[in-house]
N, CA, C and O atoms as a GROMACS GRO file, in nm:
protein
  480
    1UNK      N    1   5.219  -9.260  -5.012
    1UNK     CA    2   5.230  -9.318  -5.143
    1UNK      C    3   5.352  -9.410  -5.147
    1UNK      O    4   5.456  -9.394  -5.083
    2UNK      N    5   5.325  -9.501  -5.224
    2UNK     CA    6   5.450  -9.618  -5.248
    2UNK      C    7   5.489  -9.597  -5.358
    2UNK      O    8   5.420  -9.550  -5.448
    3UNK      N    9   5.644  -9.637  -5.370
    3UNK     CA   10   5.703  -9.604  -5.468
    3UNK      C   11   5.812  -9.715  -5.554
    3UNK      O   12   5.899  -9.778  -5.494
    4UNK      N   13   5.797  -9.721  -5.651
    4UNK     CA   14   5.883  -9.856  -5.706
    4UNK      C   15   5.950  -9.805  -5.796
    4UNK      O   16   5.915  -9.694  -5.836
    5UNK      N   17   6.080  -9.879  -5.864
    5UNK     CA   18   6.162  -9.870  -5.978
    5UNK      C   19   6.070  -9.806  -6.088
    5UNK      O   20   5.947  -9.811  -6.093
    6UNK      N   21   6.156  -9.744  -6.176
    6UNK     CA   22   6.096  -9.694  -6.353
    6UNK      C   23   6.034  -9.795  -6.399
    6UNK      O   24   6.065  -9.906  -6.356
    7UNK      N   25   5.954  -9.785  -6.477
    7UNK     CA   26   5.879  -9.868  -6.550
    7UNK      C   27   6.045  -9.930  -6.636
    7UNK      O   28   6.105 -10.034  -6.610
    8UNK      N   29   6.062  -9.879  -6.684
    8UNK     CA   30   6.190  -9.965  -6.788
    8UNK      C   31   6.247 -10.008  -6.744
    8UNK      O   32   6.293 -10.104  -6.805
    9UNK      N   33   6.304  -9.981  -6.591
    9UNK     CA   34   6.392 -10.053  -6.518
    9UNK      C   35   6.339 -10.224  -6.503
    9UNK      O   36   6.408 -10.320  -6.537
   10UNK      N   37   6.208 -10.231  -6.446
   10UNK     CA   38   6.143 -10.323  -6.398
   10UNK      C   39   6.115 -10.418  -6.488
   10UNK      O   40   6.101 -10.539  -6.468
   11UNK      N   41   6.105 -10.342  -6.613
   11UNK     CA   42   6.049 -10.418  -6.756
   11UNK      C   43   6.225 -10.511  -6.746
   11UNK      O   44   6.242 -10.628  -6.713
   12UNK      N   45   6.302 -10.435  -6.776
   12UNK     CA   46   6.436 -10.456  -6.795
   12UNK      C   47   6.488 -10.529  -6.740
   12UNK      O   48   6.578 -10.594  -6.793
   13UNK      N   49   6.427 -10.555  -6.533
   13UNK     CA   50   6.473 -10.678  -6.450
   13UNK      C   51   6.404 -10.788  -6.546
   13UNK      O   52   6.468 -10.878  -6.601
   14UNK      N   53   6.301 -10.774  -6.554
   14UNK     CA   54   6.231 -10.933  -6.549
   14UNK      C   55   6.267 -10.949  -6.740
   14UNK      O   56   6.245 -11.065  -6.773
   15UNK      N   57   6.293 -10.901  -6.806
   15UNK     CA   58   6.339 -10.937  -6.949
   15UNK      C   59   6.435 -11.010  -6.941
   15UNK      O   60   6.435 -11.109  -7.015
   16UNK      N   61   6.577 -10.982  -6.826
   16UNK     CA   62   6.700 -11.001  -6.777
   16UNK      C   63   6.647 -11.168  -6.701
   16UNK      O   64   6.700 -11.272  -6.741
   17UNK      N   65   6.584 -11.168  -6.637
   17UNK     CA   66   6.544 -11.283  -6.578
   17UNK      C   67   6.517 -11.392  -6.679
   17UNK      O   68   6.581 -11.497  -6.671
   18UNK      N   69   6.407 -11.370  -6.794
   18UNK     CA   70   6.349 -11.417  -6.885
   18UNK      C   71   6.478 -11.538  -6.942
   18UNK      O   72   6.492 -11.660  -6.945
   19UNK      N   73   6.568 -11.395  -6.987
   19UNK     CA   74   6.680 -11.446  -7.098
   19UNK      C   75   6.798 -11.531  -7.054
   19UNK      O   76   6.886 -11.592  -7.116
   20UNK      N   77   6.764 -11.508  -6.902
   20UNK     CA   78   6.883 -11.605  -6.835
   20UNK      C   79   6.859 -11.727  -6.839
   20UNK      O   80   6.746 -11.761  -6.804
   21UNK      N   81   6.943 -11.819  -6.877
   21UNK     CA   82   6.911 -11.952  -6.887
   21UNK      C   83   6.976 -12.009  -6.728
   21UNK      O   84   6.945 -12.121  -6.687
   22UNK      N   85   7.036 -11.948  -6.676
   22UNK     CA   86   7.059 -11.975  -6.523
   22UNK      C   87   6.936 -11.983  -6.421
   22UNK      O   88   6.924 -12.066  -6.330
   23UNK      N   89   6.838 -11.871  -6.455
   23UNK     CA   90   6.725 -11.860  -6.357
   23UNK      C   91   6.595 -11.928  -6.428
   23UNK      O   92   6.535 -11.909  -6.534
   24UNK      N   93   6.576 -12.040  -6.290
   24UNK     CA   94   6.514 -12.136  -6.281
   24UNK      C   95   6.353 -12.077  -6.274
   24UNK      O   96   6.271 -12.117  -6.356
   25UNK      N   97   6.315 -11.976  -6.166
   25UNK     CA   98   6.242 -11.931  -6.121
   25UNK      C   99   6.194 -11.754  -6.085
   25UNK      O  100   6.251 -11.686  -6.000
   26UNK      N  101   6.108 -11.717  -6.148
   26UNK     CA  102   6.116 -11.573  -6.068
   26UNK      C  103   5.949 -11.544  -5.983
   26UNK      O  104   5.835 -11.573  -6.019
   27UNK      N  105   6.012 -11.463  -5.832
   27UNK     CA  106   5.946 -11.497  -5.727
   27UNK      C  107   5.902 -11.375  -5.707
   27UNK      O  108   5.997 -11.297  -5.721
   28UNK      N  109   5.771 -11.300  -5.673
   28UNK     CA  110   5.778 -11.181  -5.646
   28UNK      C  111   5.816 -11.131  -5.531
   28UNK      O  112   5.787 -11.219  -5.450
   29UNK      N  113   5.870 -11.033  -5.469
   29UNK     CA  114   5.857 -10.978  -5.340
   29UNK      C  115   5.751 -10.993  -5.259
   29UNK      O  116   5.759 -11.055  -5.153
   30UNK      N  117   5.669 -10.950  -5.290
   30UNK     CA  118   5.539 -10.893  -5.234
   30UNK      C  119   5.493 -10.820  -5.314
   30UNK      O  120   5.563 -10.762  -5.397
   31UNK      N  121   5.329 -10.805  -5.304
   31UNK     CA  122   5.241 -10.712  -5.381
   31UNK      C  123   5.287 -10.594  -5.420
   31UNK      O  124   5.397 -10.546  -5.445
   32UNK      N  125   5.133 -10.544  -5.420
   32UNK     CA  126   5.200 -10.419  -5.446
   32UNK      C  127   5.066 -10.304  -5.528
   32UNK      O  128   4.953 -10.341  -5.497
   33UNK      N  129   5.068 -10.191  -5.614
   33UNK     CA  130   4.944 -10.147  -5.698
   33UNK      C  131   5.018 -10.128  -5.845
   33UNK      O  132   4.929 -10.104  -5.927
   34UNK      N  133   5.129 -10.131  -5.901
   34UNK     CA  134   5.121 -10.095  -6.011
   34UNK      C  135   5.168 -10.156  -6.168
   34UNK      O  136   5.195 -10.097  -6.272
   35UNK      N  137   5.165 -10.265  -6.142
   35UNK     CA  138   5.245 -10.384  -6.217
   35UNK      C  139   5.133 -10.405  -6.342
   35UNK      O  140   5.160 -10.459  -6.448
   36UNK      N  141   5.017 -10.356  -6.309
   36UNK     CA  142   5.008 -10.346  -6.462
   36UNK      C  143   5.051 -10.229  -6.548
   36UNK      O  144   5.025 -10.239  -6.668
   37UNK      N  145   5.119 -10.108  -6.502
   37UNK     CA  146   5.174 -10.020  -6.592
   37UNK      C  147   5.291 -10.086  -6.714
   37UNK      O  148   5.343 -10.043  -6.817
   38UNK      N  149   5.296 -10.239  -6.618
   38UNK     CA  150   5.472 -10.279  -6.693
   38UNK      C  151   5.359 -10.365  -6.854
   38UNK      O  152   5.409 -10.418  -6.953
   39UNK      N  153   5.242 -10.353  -6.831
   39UNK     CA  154   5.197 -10.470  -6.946
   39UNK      C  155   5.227 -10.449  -7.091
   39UNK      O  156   5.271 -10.549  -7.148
   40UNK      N  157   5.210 -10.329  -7.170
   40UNK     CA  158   5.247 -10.276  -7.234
   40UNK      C  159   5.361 -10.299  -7.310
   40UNK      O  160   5.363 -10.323  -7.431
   41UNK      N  161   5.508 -10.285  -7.192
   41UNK     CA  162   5.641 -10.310  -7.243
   41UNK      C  163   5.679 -10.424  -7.234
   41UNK      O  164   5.797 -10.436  -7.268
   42UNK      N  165   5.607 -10.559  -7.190
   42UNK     CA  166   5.651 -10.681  -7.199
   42UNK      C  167   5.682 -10.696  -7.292
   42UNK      O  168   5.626 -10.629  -7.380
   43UNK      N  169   5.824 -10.823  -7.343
   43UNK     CA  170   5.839 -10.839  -7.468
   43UNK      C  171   5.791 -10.997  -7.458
   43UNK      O  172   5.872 -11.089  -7.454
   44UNK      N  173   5.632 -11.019  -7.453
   44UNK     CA  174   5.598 -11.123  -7.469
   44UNK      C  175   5.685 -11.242  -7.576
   44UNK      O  176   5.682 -11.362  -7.549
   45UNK      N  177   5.739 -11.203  -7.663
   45UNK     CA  178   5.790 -11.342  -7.757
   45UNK      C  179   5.883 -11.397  -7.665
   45UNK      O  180   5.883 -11.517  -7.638
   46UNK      N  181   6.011 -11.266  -7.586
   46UNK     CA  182   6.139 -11.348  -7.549
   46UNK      C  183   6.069 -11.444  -7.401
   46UNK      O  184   6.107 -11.558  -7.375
   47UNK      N  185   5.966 -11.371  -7.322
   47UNK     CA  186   5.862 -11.490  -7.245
   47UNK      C  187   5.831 -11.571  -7.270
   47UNK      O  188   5.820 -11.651  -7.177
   48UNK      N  189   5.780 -11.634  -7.438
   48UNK     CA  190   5.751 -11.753  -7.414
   48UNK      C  191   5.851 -11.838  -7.510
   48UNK      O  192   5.808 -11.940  -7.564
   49UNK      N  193   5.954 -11.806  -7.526
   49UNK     CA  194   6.088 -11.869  -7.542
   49UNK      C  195   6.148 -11.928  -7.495
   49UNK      O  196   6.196 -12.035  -7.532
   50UNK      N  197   6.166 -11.826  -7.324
   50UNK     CA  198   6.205 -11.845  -7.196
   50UNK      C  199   6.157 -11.910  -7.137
   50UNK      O  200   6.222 -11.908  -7.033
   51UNK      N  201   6.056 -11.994  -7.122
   51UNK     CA  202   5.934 -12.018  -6.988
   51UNK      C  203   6.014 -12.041  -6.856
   51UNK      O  204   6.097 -12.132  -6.848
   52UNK      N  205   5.991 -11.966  -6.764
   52UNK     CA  206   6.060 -11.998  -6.634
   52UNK      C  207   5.914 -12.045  -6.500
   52UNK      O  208   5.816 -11.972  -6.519
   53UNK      N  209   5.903 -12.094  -6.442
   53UNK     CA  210   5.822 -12.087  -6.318
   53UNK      C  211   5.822 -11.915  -6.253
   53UNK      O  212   5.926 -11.863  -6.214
   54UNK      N  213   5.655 -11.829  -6.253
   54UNK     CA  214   5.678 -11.752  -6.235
   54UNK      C  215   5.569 -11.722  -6.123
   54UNK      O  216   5.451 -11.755  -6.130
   55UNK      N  217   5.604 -11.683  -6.064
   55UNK     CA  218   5.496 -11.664  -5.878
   55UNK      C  219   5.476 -11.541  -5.820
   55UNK      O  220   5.564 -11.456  -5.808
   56UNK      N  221   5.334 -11.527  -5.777
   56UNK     CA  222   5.329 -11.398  -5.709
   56UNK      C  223   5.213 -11.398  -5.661
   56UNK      O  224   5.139 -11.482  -5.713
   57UNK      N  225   5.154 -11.315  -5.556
   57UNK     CA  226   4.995 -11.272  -5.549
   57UNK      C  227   5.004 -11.122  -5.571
   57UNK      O  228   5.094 -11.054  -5.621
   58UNK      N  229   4.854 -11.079  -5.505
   58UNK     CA  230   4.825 -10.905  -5.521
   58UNK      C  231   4.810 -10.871  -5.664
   58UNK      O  232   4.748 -10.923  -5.756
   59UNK      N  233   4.902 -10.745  -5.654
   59UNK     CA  234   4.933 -10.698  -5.818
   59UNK      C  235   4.963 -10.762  -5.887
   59UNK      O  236   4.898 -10.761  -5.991
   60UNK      N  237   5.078 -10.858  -5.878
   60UNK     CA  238   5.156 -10.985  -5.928
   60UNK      C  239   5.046 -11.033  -6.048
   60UNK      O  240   5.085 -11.066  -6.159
   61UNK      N  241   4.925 -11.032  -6.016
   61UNK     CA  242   4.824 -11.112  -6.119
   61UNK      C  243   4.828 -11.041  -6.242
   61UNK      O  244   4.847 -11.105  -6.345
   62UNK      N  245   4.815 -10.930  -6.245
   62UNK     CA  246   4.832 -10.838  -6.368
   62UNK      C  247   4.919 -10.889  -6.433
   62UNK      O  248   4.890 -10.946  -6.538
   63UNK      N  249   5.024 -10.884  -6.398
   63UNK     CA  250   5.130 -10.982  -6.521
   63UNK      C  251   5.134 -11.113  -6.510
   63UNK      O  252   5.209 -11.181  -6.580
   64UNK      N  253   5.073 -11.150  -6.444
   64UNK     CA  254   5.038 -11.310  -6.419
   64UNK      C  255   4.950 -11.385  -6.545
   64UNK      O  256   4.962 -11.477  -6.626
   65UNK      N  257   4.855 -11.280  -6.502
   65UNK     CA  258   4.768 -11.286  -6.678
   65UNK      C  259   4.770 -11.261  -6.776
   65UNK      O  260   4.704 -11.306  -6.870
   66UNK      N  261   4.861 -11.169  -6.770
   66UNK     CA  262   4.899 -11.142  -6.916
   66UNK      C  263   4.977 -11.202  -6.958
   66UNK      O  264   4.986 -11.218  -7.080
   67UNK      N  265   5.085 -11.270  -6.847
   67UNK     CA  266   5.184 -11.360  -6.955
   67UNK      C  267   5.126 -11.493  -6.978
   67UNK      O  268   5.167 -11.560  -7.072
   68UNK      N  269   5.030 -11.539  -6.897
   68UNK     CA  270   4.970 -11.666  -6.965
   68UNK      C  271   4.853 -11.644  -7.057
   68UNK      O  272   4.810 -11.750  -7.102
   69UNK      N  273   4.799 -11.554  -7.091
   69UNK     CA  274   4.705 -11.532  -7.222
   69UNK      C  275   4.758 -11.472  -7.319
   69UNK      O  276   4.692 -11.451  -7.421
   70UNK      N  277   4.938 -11.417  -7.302
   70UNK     CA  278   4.976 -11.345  -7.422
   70UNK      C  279   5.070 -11.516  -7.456
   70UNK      O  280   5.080 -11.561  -7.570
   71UNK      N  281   5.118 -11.574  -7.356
   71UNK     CA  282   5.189 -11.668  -7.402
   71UNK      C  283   5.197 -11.796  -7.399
   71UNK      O  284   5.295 -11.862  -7.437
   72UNK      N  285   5.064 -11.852  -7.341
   72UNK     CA  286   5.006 -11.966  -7.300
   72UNK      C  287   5.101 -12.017  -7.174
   72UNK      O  288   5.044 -12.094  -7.097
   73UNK      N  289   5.226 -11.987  -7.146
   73UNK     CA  290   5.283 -12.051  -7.019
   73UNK      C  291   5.200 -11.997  -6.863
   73UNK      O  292   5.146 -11.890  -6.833
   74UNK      N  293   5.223 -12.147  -6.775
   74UNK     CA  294   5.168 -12.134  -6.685
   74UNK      C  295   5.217 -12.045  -6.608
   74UNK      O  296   5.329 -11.999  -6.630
   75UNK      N  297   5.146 -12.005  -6.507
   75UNK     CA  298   5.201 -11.865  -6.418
   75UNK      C  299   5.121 -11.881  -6.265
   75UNK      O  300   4.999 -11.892  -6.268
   76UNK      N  301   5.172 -11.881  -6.170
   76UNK     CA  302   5.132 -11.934  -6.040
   76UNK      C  303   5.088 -11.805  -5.939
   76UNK      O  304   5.162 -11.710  -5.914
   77UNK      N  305   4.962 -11.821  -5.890
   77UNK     CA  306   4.946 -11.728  -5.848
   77UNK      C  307   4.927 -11.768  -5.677
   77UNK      O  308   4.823 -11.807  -5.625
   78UNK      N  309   5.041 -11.749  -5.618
   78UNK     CA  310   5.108 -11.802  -5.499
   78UNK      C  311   5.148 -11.748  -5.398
   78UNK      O  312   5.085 -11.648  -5.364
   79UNK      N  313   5.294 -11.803  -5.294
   79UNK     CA  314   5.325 -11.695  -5.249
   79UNK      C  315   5.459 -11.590  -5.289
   79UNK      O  316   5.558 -11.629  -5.351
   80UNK      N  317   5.447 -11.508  -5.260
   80UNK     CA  318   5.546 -11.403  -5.281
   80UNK      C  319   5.701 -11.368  -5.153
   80UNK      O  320   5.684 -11.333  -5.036
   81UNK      N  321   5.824 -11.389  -5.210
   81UNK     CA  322   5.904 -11.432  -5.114
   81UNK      C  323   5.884 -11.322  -4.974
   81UNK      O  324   5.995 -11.299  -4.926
   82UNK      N  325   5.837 -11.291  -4.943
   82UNK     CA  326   5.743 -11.230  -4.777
   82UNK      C  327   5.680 -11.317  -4.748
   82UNK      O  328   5.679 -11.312  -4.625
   83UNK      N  329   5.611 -11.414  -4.784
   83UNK     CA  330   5.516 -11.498  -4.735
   83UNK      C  331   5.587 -11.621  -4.694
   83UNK      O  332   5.533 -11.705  -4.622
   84UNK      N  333   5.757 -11.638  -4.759
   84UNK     CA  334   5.779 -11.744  -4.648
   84UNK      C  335   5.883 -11.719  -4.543
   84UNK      O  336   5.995 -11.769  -4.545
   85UNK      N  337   5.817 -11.603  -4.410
   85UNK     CA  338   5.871 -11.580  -4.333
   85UNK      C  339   5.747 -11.569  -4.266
   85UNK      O  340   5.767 -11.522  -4.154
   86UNK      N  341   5.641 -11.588  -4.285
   86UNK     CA  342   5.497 -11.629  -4.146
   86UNK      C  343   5.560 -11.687  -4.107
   86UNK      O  344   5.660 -11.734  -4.160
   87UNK      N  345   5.518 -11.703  -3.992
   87UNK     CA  346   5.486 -11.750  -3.853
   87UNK      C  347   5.459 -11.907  -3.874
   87UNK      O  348   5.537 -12.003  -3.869
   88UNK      N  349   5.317 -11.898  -3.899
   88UNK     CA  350   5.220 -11.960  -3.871
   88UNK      C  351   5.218 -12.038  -4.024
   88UNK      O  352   5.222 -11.986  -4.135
   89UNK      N  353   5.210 -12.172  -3.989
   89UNK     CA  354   5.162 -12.191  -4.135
   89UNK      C  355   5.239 -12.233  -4.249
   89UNK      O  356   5.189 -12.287  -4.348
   90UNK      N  357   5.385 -12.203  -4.230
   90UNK     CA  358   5.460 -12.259  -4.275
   90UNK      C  359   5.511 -12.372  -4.339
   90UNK      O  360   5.556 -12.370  -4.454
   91UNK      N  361   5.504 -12.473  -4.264
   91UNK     CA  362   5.544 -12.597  -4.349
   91UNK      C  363   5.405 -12.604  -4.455
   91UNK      O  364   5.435 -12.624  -4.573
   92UNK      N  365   5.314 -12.594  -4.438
   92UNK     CA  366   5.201 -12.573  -4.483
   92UNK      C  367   5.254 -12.552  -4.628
   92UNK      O  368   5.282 -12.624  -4.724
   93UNK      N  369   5.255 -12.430  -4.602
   93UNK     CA  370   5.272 -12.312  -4.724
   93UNK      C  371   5.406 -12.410  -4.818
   93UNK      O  372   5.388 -12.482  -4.916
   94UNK      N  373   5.516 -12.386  -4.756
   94UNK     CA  374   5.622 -12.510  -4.830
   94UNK      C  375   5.576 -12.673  -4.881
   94UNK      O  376   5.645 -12.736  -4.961
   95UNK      N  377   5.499 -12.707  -4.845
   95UNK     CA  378   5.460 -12.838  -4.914
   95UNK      C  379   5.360 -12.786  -5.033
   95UNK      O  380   5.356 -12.850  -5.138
   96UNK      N  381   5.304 -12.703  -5.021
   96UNK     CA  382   5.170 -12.696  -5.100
   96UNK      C  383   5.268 -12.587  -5.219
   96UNK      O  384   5.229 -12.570  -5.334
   97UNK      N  385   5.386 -12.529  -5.171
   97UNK     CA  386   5.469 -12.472  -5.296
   97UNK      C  387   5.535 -12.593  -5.371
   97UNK      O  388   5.514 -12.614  -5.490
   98UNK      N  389   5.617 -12.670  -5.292
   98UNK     CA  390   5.662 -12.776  -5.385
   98UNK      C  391   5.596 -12.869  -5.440
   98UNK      O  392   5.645 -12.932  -5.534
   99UNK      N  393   5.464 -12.899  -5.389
   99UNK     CA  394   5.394 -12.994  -5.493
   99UNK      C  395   5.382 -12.960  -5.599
   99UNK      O  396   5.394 -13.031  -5.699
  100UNK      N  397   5.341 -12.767  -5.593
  100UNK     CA  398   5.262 -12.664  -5.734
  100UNK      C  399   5.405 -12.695  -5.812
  100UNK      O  400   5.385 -12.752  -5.920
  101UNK      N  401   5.553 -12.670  -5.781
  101UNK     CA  402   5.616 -12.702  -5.874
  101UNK      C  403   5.684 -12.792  -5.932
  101UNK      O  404   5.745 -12.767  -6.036
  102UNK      N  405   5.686 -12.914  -5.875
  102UNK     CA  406   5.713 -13.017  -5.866
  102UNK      C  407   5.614 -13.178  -5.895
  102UNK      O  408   5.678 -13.283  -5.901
  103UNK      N  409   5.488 -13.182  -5.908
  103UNK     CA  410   5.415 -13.193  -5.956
  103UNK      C  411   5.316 -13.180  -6.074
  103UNK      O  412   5.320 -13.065  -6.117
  104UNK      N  413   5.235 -13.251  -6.138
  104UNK     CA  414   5.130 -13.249  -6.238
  104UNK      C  415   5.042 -13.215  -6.181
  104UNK      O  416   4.999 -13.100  -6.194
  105UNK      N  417   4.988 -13.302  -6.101
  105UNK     CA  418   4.846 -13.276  -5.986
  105UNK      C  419   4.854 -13.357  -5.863
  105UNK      O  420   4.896 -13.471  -5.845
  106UNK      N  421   4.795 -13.253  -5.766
  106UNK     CA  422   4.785 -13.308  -5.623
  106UNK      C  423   4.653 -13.284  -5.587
  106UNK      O  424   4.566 -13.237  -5.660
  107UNK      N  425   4.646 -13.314  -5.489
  107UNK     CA  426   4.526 -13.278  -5.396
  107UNK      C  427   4.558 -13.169  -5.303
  107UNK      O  428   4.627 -13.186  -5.202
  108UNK      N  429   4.495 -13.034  -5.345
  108UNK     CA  430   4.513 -12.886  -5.231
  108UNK      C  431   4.434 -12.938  -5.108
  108UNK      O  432   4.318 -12.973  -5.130
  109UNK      N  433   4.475 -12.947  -5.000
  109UNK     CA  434   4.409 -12.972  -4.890
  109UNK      C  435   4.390 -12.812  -4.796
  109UNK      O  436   4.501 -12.766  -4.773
  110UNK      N  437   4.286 -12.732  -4.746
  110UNK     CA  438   4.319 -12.634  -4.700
  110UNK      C  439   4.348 -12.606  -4.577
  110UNK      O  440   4.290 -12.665  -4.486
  111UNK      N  441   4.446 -12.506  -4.553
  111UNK     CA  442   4.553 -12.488  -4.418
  111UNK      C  443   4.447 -12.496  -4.312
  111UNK      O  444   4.325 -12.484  -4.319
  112UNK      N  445   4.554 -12.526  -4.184
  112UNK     CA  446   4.411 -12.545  -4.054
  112UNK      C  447   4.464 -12.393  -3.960
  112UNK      O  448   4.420 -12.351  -3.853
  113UNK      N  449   4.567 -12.340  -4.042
  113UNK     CA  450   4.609 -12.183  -3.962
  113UNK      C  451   4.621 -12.112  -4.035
  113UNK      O  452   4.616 -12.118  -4.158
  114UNK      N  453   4.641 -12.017  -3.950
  114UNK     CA  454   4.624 -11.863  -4.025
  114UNK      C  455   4.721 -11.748  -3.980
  114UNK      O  456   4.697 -11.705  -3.867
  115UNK      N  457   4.832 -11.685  -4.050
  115UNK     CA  458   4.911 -11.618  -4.026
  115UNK      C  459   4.878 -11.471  -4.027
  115UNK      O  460   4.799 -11.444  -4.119
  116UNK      N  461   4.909 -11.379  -3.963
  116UNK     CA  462   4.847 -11.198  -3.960
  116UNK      C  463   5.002 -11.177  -3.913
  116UNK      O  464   5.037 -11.165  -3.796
  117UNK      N  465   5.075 -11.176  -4.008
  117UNK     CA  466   5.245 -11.130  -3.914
  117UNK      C  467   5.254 -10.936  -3.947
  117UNK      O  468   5.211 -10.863  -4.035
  118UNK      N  469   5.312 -10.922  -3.857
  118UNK     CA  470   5.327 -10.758  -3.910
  118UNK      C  471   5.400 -10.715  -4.036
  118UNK      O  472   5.476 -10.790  -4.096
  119UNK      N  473   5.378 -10.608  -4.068
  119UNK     CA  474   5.461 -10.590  -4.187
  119UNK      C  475   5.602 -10.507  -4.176
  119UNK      O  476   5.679 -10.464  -4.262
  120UNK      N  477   5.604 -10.503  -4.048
  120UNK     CA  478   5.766 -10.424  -3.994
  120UNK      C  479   5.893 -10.518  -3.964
  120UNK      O  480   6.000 -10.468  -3.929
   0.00000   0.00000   0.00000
C-alpha cells in the first residue's frame, strides 16, 4: 500500500501554493490513487482568484477537473516533475511543455520515442 500526507495537510500545501503570489506554477510529482479524497476540501473561490498554471497526469486529473469545472481555469493534463528525467524523449517532452505554456495554439506533433525508465 502507498501512502501520502493527511488529507488537510495536502489540501493545506496546494491552498499555500494557490495564495502565493510568488508561485508561478504548481507541478505534480507523479501520480498516484488518491487525490480525489482532497475534492471536497478544495477552497475553490481562493483557486480561481489565484489562477496559477497547474500540471499533472494519473490521479492528478481528479483535481484537474475539478478545478476547471468548479473554476473555469485551465488545468494541464501533462507531465508530472518524474517525467522530466526520461531518458528518451526528452527534448520532445520540453518543447511540447513550453509551447502548452507559453503559447495560445500550436501544432502537437506526436513523439517518434518512447521512454519505459525504471521507477528506482
Amino acid at each position: 500500500m502507498l501512502y501520502s500526507s493527511s488529507i488537510k495537510s495536502r489540501v493545506a500545501d496546494l491552498h499555500a501554493a494557490f495564495a502565493d503570489d510568488s508561485v508561478d506554477a504548481i507541478l505534480a510529482t507523479i501520480g498516484g490513487f488518491n487525490s480525489n479524497e482532497l475534492l471536497p476540501y478544495l477552497d475553490y473561490d481562493l483557486i480561481a482568484k489565484h489562477p496559477k498554471i497547474i500540471c499533472g497526469y494519473s490521479d492528478s486529473t481528479a483535481f484537474l477537473n475539478a478545478i476547471f469545472a468548479k473554476t473555469g481555469n485551465l488545468t494541464y493534463m501533462g507531465p508530472s516533475y518524474s517525467s522530466f528525467k526520461m531518458k528518451e524523449g526528452q527534448d520532445y517532452q520540453s518543447k511540447a511543455w513550453l509551447n502548452a505554456m507559453t503559447k495560445s495554439a500550436y501544432d502537437l506533433v506526436p513523439s517518434q520515442e518512447w521512454s519505459s525508465d525504471p521507477w528506482v
